[in-house]
C-alpha positions as CSV (number, residue, x, y, z in Angstrom):
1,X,0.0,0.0,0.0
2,X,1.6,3.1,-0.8
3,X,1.3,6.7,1.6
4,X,-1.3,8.4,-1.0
5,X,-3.8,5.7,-1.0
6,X,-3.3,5.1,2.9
7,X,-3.8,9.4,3.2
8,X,-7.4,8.6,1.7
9,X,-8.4,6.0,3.5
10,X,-7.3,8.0,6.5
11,X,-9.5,10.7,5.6
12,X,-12.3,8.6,4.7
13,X,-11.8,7.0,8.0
14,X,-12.3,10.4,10.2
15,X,-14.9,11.8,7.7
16,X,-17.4,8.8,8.2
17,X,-16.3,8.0,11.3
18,X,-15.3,4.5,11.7
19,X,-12.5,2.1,9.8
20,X,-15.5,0.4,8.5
21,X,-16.6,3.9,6.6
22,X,-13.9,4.3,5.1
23,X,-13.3,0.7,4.1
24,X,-16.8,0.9,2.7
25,X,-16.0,3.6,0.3
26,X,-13.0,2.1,-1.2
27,X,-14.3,-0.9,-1.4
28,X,-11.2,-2.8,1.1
29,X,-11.3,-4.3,4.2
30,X,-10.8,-2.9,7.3
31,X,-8.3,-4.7,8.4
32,X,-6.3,-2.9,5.1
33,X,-7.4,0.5,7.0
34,X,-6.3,-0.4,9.9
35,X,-3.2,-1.0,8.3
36,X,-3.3,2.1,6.3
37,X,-3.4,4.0,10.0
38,X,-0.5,1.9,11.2
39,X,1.8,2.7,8.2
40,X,1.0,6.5,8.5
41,X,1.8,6.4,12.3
42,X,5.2,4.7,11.4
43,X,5.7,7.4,9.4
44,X,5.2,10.3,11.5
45,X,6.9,7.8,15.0
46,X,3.1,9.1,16.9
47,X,0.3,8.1,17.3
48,X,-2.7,10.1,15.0
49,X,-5.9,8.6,15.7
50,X,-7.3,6.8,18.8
51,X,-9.7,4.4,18.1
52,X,-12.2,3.0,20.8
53,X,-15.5,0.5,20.1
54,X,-17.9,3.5,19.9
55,X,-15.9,6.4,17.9
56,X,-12.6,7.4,16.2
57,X,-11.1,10.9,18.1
58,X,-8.1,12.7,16.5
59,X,-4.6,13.4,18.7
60,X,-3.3,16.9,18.3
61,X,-0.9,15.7,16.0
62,X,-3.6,13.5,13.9
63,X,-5.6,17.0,13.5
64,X,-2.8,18.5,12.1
65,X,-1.4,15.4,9.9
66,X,-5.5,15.6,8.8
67,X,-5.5,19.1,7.5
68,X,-2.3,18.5,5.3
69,X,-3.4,15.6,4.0
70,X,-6.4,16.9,3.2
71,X,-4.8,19.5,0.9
72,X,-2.7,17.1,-0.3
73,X,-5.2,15.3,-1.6
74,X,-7.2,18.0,-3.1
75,X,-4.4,19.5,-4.9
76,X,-3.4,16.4,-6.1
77,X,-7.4,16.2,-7.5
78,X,-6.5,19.5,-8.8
79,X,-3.9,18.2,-11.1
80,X,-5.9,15.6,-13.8
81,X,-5.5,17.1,-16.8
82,X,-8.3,19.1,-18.8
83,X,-10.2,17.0,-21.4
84,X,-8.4,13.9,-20.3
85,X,-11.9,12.3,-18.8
86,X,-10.2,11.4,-15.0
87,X,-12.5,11.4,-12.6
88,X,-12.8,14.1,-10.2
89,X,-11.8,13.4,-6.8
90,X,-10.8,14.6,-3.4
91,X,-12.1,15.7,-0.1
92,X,-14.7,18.9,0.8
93,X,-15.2,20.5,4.3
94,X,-17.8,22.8,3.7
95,X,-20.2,25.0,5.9
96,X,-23.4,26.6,6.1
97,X,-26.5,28.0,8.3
98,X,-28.4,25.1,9.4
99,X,-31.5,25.8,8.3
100,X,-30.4,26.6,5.0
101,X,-28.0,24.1,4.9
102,X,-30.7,21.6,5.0
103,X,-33.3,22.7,3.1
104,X,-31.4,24.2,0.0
105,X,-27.5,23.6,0.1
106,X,-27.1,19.8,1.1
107,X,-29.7,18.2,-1.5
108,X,-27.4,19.7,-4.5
109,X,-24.4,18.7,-2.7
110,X,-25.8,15.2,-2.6
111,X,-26.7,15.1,-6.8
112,X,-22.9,16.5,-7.0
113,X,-21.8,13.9,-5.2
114,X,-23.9,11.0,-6.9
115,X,-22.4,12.4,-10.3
116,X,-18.8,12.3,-8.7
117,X,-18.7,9.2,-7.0
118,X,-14.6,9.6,-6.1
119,X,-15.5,12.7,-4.0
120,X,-16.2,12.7,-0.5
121,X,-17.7,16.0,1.6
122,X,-17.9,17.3,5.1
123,X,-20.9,19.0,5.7
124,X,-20.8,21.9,9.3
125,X,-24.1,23.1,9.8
126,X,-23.8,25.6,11.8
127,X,-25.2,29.2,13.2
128,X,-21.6,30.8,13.6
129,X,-19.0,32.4,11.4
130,X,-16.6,29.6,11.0
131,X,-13.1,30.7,10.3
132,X,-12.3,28.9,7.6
133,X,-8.6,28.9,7.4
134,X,-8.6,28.2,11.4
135,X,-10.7,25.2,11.2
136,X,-9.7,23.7,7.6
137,X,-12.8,24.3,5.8
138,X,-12.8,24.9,2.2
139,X,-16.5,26.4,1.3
140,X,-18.5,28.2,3.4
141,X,-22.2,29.7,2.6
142,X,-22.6,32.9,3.8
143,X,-25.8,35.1,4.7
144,X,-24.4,38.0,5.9
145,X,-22.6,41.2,4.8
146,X,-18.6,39.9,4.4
147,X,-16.0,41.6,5.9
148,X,-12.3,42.7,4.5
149,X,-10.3,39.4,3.7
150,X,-8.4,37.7,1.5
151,X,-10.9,35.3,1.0
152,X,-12.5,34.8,-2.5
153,X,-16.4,35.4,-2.8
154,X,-19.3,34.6,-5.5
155,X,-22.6,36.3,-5.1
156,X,-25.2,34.3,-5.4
157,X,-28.2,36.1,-4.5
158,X,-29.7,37.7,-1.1
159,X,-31.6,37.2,2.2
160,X,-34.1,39.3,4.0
161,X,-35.6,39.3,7.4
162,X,-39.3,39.4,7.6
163,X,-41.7,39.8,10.0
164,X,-44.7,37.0,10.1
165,X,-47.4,36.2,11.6
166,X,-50.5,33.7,10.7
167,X,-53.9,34.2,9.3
168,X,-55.4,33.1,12.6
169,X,-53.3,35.1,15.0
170,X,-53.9,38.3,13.1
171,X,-57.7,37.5,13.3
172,X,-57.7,38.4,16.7
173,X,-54.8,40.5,17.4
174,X,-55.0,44.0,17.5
175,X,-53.9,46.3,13.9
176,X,-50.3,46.6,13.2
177,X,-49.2,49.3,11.1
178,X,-45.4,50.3,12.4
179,X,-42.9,48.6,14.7
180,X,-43.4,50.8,17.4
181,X,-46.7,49.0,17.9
182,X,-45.4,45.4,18.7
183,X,-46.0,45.9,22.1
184,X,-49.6,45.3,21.8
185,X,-49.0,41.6,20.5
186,X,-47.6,38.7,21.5
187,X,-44.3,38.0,19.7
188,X,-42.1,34.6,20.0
189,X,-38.0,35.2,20.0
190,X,-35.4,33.3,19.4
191,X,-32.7,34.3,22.5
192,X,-33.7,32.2,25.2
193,X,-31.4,33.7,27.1
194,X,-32.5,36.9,27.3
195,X,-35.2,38.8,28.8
196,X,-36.5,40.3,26.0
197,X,-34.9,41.1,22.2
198,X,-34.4,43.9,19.8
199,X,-35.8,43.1,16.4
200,X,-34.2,45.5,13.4
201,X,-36.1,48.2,11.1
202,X,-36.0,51.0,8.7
203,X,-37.9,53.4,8.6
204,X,-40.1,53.5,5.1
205,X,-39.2,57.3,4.2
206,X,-36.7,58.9,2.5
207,X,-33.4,57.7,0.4
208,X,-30.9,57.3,3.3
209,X,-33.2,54.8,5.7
210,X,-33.2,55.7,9.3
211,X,-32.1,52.1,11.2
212,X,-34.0,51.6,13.9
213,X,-34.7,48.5,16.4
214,X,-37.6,47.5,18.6
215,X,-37.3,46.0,22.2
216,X,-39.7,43.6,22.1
217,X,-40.8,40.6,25.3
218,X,-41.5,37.7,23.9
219,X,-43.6,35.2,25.3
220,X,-42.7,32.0,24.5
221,X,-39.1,31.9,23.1
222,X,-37.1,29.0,21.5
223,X,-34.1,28.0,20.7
224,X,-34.5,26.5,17.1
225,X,-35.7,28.6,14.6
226,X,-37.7,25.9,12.9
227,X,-39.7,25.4,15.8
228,X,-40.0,28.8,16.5
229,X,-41.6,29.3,13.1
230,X,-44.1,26.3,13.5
231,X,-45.3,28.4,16.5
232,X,-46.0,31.5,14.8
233,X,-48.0,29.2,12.0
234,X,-50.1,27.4,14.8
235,X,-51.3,30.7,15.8
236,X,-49.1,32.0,19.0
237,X,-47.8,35.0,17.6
238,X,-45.6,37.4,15.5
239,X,-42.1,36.3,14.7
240,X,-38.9,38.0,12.8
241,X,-37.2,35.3,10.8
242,X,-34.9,34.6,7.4
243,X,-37.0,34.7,4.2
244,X,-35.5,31.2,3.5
245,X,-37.0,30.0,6.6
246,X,-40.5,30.9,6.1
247,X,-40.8,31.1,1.9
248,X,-43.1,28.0,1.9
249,X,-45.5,28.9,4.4
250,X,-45.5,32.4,2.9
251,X,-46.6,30.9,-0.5
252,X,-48.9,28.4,1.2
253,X,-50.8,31.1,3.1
254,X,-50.1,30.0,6.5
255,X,-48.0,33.2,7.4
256,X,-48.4,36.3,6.2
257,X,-45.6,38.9,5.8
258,X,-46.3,42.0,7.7
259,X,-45.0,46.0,7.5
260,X,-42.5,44.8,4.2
261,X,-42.2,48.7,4.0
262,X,-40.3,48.6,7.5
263,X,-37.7,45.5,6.5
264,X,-34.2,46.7,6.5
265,X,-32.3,46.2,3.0
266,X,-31.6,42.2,2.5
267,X,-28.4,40.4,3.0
268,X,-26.3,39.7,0.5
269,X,-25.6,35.9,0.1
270,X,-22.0,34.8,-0.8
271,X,-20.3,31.3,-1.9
272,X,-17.0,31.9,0.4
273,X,-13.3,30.1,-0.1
274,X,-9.9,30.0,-0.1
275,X,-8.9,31.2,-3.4
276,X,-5.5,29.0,-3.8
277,X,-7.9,25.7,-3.0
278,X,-10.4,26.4,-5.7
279,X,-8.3,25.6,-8.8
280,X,-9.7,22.8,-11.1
281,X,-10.0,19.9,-9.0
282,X,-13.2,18.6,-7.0
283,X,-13.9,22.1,-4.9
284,X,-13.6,24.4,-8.6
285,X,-16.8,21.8,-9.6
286,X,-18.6,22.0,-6.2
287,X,-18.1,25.6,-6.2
288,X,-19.7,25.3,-10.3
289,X,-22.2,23.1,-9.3
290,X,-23.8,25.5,-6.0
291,X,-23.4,28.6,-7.5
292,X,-26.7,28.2,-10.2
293,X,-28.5,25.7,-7.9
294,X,-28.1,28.4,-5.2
295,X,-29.1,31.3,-7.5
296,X,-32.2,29.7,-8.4
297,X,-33.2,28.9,-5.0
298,X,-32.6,31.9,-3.6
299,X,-34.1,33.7,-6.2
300,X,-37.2,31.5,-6.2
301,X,-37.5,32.8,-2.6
302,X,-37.7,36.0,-3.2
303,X,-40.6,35.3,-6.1
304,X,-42.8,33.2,-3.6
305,X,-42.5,36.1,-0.5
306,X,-43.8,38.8,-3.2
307,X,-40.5,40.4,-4.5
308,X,-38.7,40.8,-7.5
309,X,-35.7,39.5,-7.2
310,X,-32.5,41.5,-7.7
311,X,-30.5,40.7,-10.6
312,X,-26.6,38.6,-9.1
């Protein structure tokens, strides 16, 4: 076995989590993993990977031996020459909000990964700016304004934040015409941990729009924005979420978005990555691959809410 193919099944090992993963994926045993691991840890005279009957946990030095590997490996997928039909291969860490991660990102990184069957991906769903240099990650997804770096971007569309409430709350609740008057209903937040929340305007009038927030106390708050959102359809009140999170029951009548005047300008939504991994190798046709799924998506969201979308 030589040190390349033992670096994959290394990786494949760690990515799926078990020797039996990776052997899985390159069709060997796992006793040929297990010697895979043994030959890279004669190689570096330390121990890289700790294996137990339940789960496989990285040493310090296995993290870093992981994240050169990984390089490795992609730069080497990098490398097949144009035209020459070789398959695409390698290894993607990506990252993106949960929510949106599930419900628009990870079914196209599943078709990409049914047409490359030599590619393996690492999916972070998180609600946090992950550093992506710091923690190895090649792609992330990002909803937010970017700030200075040296990182690469592709725009891909934008988010807003809307306000929402159902048919059947606002049946019964009192008229709501401004943001000042969200005092007089019930509203469910998303910051468990605080007493109450500021929700974020601006103000309909004039070219420069005045920014403005609203201290609102909610009276049920939750921690998951999906459930959240399922509260404010059953009935219990206003909420202030992502237009990705509440498109479909926008378009299926069982929210309705309220004072669009008053919503601050949208987000702009970014493909994010390293621009010395994205060269012609497996993370170049990921990259390819999001960027019009993504653009559709995002601007069928903006279509089903009630806006034109902005041309990207």
């Amino acid at each position: 076995m030589d040190r390349l193919e033992a670096m994959s099944l290394f990786v494949a090992a760690v990515d799926g989590g078990s020797l039996a993963a990776a052997a899985r994926r390159y069709g060997r045993s796992p006793a040929s993993v297990t010697r895979a691991i043994a030959l890279l840890e004669s190689n570096a005279s330390e121990t890289l990977l700790l294996r137990s009957t339940r789960k496989l946990s990285l040493t310090s030095s296995g993290e870093h031996h992981l994240a050169v590997w990984r390089d490795v490996l992609a730069k080497l997928g990098e490398l097949a020459p144009a035209g020459t039909g070789a398959p695409v291969q390698g290894n993607i860490v990506f990252t993106a909000p949960e929510l949106f991660g599930r419900i628009a990102v990870m079914p196209l990184v599943e078709t990409f990964l049914e047409k490359h069957p030599l590619v393996s991906a690492r999916a972070l769903l998180v609600n946090r700016l992950v550093n992506l240099i710091g923690e190895g990650v090649d792609l992330a997804v990002r909803l937010s304004p970017l700030t200075d770096s040296s990182l690469s971007a592709i725009r891909i569309g934008e988010v807003r934040t809307l306000l929402c409430a159902s048919p059947t709350y606002l049946s019964k609740a009192p008229s709501l015409t401004a943001p000042a008057e969200l005092e007089r209903h019930v509203c469910i937040g998303l910051d468990v941990e605080a007493e109450g929340e500021r929700w974020a305007f601006a103000s309909p009038d004039g070219v420069f729009r005045k920014r403005q927030s609203v201290r609102v106390q909610p009276r049920l708050s939750i921690n998951n924005a999906a459930a959240a959102i399922d509260a404010s359809v059953r009935g219990h009140g206003v909420i202030q979420a992502r237009s990705y999170q509440v498109a479909g029951a926008i378009a299926e009548g069982r929210l309705r978005r309220l004072l669009p005047e008053w919503e601050e300008a949208p987000a702009p939504a970014h493909l994010l990555f390293p621009a010395e991994r994205a060269g012609k190798g497996s993370l170049r046709k990921l990259i390819d691959h999001l960027k019009p799924g993504l653009k559709r998506i995002l601007s069928d969201i903006e279509v089903s809410i009630g806006t034109t979308p902005t041309t990207t």
